[in-house]
C-alpha positions in Angstrom: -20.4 19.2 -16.6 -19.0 21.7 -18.8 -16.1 20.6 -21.3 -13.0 21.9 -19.4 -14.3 20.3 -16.1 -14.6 16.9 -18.5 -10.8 17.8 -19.7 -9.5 18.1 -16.5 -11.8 14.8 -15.0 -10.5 13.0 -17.7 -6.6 14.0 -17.3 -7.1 12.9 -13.9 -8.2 9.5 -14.6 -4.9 8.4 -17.5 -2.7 5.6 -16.1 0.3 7.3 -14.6 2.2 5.3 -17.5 -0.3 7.6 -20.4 0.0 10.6 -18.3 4.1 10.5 -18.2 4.1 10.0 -21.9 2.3 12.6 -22.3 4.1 14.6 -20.6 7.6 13.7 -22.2 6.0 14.2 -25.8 4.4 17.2 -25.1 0.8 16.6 -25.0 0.1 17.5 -22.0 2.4 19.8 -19.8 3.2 19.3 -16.4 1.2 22.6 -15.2 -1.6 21.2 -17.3 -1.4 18.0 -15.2 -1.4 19.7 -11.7 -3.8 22.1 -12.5 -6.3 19.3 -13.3 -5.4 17.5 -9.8 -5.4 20.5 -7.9 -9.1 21.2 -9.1 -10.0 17.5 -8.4 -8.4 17.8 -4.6 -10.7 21.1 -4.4 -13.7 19.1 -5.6 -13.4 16.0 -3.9 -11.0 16.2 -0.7 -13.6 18.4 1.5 -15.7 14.9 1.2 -13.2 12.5 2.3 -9.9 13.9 4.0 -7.6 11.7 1.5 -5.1 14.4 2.2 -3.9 16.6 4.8 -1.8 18.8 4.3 -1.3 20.7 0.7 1.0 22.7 -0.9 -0.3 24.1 -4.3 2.1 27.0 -4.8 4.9 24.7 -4.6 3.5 22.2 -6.8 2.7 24.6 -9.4 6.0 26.1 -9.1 7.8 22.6 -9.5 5.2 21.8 -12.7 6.9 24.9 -14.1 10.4 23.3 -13.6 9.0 20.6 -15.3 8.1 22.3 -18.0 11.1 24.5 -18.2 13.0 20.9 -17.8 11.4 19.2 -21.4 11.9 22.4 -23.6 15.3 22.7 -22.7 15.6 19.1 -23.6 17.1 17.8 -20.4 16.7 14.1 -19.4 13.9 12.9 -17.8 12.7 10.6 -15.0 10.3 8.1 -15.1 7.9 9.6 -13.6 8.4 13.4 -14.4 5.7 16.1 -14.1 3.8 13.5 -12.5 1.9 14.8 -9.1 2.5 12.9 -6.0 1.2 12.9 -2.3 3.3 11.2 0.2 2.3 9.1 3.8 2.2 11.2 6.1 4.1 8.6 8.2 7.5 9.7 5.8 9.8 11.9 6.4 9.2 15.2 3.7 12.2 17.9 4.2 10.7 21.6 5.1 6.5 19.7 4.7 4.9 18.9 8.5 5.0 15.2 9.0 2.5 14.6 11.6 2.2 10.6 12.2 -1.5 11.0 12.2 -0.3 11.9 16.6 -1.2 15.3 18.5 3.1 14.8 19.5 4.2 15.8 16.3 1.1 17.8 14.5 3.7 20.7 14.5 7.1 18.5 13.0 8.7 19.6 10.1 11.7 17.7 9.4 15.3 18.2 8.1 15.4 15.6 5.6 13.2 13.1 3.2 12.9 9.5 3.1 14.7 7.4 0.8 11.3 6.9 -0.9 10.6 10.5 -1.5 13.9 11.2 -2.7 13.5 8.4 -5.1 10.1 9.8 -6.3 11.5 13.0 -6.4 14.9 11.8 -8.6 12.5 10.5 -10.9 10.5 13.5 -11.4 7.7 13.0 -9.4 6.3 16.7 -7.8 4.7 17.1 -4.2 1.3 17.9 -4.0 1.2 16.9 0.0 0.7 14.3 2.3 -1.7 11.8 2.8 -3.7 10.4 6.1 -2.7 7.5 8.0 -3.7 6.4 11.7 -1.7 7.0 14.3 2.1 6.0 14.1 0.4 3.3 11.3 -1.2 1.6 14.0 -4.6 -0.1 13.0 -6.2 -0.5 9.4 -8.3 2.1 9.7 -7.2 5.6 8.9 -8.4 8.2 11.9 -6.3 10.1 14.1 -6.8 13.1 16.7 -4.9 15.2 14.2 -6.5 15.6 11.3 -9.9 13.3 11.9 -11.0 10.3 9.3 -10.7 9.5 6.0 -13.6 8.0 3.9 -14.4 5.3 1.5 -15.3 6.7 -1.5 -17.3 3.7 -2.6 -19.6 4.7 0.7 -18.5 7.4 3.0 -19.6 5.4 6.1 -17.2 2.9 5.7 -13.4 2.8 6.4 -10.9 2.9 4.1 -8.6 0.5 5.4 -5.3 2.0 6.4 -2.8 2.8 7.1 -2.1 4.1 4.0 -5.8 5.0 3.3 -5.3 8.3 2.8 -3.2 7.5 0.2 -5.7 4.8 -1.6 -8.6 7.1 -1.2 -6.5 10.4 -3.2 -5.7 7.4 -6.2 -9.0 6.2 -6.2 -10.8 9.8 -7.1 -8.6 11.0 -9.5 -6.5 13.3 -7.1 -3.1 11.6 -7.7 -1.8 9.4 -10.1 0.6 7.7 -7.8 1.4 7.9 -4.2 3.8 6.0 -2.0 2.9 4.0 1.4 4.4 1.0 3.9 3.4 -2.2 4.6 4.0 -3.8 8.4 1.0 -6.1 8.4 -0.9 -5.0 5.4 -0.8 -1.1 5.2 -0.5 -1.7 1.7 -2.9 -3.9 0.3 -5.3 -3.4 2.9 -6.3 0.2 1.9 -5.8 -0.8 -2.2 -8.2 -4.0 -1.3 -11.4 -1.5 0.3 -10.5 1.5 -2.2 -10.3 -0.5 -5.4 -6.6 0.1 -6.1 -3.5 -1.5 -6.4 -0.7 -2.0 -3.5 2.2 -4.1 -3.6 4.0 -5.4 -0.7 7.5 -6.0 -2.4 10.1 -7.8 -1.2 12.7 -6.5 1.9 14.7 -4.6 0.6 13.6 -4.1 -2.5 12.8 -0.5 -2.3 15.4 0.7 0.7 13.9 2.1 3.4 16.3 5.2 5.2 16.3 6.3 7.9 15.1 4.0 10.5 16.1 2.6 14.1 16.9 -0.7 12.8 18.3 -1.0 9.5 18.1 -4.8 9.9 14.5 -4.8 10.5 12.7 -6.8 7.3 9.1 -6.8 8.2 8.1 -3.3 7.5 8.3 -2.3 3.8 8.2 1.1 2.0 6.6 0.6 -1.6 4.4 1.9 -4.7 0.4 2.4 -4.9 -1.6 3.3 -8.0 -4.7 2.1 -10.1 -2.9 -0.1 -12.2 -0.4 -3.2 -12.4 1.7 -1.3 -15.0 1.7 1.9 -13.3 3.5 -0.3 -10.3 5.9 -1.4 -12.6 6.6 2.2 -13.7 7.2 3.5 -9.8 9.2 0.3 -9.1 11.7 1.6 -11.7 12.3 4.6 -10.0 12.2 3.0 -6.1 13.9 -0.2 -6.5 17.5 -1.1 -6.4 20.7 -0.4 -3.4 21.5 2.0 -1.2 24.8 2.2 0.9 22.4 3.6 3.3 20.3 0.3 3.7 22.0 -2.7 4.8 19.7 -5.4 3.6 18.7 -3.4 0.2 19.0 -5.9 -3.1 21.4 -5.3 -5.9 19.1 -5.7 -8.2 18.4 -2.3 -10.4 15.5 -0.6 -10.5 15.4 -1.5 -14.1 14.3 -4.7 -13.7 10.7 -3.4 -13.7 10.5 -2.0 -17.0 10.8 -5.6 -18.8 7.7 -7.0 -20.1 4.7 -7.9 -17.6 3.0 -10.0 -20.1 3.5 -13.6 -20.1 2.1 -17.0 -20.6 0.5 -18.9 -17.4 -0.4 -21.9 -18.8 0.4 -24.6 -16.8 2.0 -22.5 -13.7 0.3 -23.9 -10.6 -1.3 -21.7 -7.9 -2.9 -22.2 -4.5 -5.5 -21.0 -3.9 -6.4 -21.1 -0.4 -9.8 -19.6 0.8 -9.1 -19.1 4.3 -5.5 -20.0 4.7 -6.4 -23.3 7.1 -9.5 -21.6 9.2 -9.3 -18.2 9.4 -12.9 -16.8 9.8 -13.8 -14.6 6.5 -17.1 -12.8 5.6 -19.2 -14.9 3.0 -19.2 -11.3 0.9 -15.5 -11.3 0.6 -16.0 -15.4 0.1 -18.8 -15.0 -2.6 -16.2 -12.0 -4.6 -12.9 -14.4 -5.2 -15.0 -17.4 -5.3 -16.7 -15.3 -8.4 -13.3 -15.0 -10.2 -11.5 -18.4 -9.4 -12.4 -19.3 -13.0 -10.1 -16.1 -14.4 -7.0 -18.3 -13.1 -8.3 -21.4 -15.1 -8.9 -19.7 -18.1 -5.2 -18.1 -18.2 -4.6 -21.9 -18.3 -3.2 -21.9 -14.4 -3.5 -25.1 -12.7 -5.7 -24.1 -9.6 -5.2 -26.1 -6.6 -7.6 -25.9 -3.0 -4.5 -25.2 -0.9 -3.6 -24.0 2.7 0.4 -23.6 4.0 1.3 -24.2 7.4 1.5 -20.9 8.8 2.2 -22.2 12.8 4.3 -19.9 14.8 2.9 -16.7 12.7 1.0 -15.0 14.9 3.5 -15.1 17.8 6.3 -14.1 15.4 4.2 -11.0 14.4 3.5 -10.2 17.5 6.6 -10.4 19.2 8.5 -8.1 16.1 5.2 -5.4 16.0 5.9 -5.7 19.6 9.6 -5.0 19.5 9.3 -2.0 16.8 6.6 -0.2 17.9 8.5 0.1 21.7 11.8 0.8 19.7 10.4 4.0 18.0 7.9 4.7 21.3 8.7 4.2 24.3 9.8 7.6 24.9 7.1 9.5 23.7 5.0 7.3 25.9 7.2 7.9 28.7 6.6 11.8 27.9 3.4 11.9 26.4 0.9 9.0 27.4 -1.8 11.1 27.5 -1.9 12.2 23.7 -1.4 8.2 22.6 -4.8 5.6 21.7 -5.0 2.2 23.3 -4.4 0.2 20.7 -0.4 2.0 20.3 -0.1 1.8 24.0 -0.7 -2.0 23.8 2.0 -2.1 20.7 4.3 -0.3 22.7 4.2 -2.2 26.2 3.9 -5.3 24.7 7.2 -4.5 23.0 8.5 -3.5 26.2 7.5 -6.5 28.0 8.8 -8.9 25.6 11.4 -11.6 26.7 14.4 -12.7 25.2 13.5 -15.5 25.4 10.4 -14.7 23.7 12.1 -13.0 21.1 14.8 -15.9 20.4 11.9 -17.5 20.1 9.9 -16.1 17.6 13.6 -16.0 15.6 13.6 -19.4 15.7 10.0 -19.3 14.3 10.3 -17.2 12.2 12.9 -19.3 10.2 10.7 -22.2 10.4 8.0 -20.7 8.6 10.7 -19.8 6.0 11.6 -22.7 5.2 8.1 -24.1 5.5 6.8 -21.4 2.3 10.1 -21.9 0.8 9.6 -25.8 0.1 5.6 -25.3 -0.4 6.2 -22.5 -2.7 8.3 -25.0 -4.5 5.3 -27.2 -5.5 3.2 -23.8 -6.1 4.5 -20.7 -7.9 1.8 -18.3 -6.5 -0.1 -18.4 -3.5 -3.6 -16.8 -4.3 -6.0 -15.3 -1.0 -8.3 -12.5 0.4 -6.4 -9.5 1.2 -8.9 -9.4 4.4 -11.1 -10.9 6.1 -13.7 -8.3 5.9 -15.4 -6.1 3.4 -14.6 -2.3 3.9 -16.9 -1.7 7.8 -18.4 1.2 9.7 -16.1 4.0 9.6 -16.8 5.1 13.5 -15.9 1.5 14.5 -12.0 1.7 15.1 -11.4 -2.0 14.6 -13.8 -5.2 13.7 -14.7 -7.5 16.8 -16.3 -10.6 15.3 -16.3 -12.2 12.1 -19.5 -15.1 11.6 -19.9 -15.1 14.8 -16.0 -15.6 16.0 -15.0 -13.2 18.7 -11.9 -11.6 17.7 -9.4 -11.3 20.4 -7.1 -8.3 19.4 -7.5 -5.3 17.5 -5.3 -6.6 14.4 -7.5 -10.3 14.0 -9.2 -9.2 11.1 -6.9 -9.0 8.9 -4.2 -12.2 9.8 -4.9 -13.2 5.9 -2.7 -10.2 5.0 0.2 -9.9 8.2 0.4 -14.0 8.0 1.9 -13.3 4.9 4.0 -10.2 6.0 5.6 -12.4 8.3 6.9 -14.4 5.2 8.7 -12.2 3.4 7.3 -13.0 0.6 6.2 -10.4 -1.8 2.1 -9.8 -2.1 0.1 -7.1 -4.2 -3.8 -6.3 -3.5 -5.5 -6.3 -7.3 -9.3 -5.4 -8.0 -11.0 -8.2 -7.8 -15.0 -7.4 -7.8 -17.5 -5.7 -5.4 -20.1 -6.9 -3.0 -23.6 -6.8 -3.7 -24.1 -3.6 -1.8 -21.3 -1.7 -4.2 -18.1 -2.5 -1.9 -14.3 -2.9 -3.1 -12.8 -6.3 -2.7 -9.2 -7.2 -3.9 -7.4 -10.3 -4.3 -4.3 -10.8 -2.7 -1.3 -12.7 -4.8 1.6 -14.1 -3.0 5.1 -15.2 -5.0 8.1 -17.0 -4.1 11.3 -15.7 -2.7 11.7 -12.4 -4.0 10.0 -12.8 -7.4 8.4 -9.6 -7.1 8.3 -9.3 -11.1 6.6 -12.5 -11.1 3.6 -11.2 -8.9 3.3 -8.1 -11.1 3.2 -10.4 -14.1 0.2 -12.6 -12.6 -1.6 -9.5 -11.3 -1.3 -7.9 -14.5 -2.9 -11.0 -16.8 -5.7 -10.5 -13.9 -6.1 -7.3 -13.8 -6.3 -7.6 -17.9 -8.8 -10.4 -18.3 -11.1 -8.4 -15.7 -10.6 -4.6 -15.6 -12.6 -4.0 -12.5 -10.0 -0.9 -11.4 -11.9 1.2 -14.4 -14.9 1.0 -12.1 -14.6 4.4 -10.5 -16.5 5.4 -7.1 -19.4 7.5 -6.9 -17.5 10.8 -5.6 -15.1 10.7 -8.4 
């Protein structure tokens, strides 16, 4: 490797939070920055199909803004000159926004998300978009559009989804940040098999425009990156109101760029291996069981525990249900043929659903509120597998059986992360070791009622005291 290739690699490979800096002070310029992730995306894309549709020209043009911007002294985001790539489930004004479905492979729309304004406020410049199954559905990124995308670690295994295109781009180098959603674990599920960091934040935290129900609380738009900080740092920019979101918080994006160290001695934490039963590989088991001891040594008071989480499944259910046929049910009116199974399913379950069923996963719903809320009382964190399973066969669309347990729907595997969806509660997916055979495996940290700060904090003294995100995969 020849020293500008080892420039550019190493560029690549700064914590967003290093790279900005350098940026603002002038060590690096923002051209320098996309060049080297351009040349990184030529390298190592072909290999994996992290992203799917990209714009150089434009994002060199923008890094020339950027650089324009600094000499003339003008003020700067958070996260300027930085490159981005956005789901390819978001809305990107004048950039195709597929949905991972053969209905919209041609759809360019009018107008961004309120997350890629926000990134874009903040400095952030388009590189492209990344891969996600189709309409999110399933944690495993494939669609008829635009084919797989590939763990890195072990290109025969999945990457998780559904923001695994995103994961995958972060984990090689080609982004420094990149933004995603989170209805059962779209999130942390992809950071967990790719060796990254997701965090599902609290609803309305980061506002999430447009959208058929502004109400809705269970999907979440939020931040991915390598590291805890670098979280922090996109928080800034995507937290805090919007007139436009009717459940956003009033709390400032500022809130973020306070100090994530702190002292854990004495804060207890459950730590619950299986949440009450749930089938989980022995590799996964053998990982967290391998760090428990990090927790004890921060000085946390560890406790074997497993909340109450009756009523989650049919509350999941009944709201997937209900959102998928909200945004659907058209374009499986018009278009059944170009839709998989498993969204068909979604989308007549939705369809099919009750009021009475859905009064009744309301009323559930509440329950388990108030369940977490006086158990989280007695615990500050909840600490768990993000999944169930280590990262599987990429040609297998969804895992069937876990030791021997048959798994009834396509979603099963991973009830350790949508369990907790259905909460509210804000999670994040941190490193946490590899499986013998060389696998990512994260650890999933659950907080109380909209500490999202909180979780950051404990992630952060984790991801500290064990550093496993500077283990890079083999392709990067």
């Amino acid at each position: 490797m020849n020293t500008e290739d080892t420039t550019s690699t190493e560029i690549c490979f700064l914590t967003a939070t290093e790279m900005a800096e350098h940026i603002r002070t002038k060590k690096l310029s923002a051209k320098e920055v996309m060049e080297a992730h351009l040349s990184k995306i030529e390298e190592t894309n072909a290999a994996l199909n992290a992203i799917v549709t990209l714009l150089p020209e434009q994002a060199m043009e923008a890094a020339a803004r950027a650089d324009e911007a600094i000499a003339r002294g003008n003020p700067l985001g958070p996260l300027h000159g930085l490159p981005v790539a956005h789901k390819d489930l978001a809305l990107t004004k004048g950039i195709r926004t597929t949905f991972g479905s053969p209905i919209y492979q041609n759809f360019v729309p009018d107008r961004d998300s309120l997350i890629v304004e926000r990134l874009k406020k903040a400095g952030a410049l388009t590189i492209g978009k990344t891969n996600t199954p189709e309409f999110g559905a399933g944690s495993q990124t494939f669609n008829e559009v635009f084919g797989a995308t590939l763990n890195p670690y072990n290109t025969e295994k999945t990457c998780g989804g559904s923001s695994g295109g995103a994961a995958v781009a972060l984990a090689c180098g080609m982004i420094p940040i990149a933004d995603g959603s989170d209805f059962g674990g779209s999130l942390r599920n992809p950071a967990n098999f790719c060796n990254v960091v997701g965090f599902r934040s609290s609803p309305g935290r980061v506002p999430i425009w447009p959208g058929d129900d502004g109400w809705q609380s269970i999907a979440i738009h939020g931040p991915m990156a390598r590291t805890v900080q670098d979280i922090a740092l996109l928080m800034t920019a995507l937290a805090g109101p919007d007139p436009r979101c009717p459940i956003a918080l009033s709390e400032q994006g500022s809130l973020f760029a306070g100090t994530l160290d702190r002292d854990f001695r004495g804060t207890r934490i459950a730590w619950s291996a299986d949440l009450g039963g749930l089938p989980v590989d022995p590799q996964v088991s053998k990982v967290l069981e391998s760090q428990r001891k990090v927790f004890e040594e921060m000085g946390c008071r560890v406790e074997l525990s497993d909340p109450d989480f009756s009523g989650a499944e049919e509350i999941f259910l009944a709201e997937r249900g209900a959102s998928f046929a909200l945004k659907l049910a058209g374009d499986l009116k018009n278009h059944r043929d170009k839709i998989k199974d498993t969204v068909i399913y979604e989308i007549e379950t939705g369809m099919q659903l009750t009021g009475a069923e859905i009064g009744q996963a309301v009323l559930k719903r509440t329950e388990l509120f108030h369940r977490m809320r006086d158990y989280m009382e007695d615990y500050e964190f909840l600490v768990l597998p993000v999944n169930q399973v280590p990262p599987f066969d990429v040609t297998k669309p969804y895992v069937e059986q876990i030791n021997g347990v048959h798994l009834e729907k396509y979603t099963d595997w991973m009830k350790s992360c949508w369990y907790i969806s259905v909460t509210r509660l804000p999670a994040i997916s941190v490193p946490c070791g590899f499986t013998d055979d060389g696998l990512p495996v994260g650890i999933q940290i659950v907080g109380r009622h909209q500490d999202d700060m909180g979780v950051l904090q404990l992630a952060f003294a984790f991801e500290k005291a064990t550093r496993f995100w500077k283990q890079k995969p083999p392709l990067a």
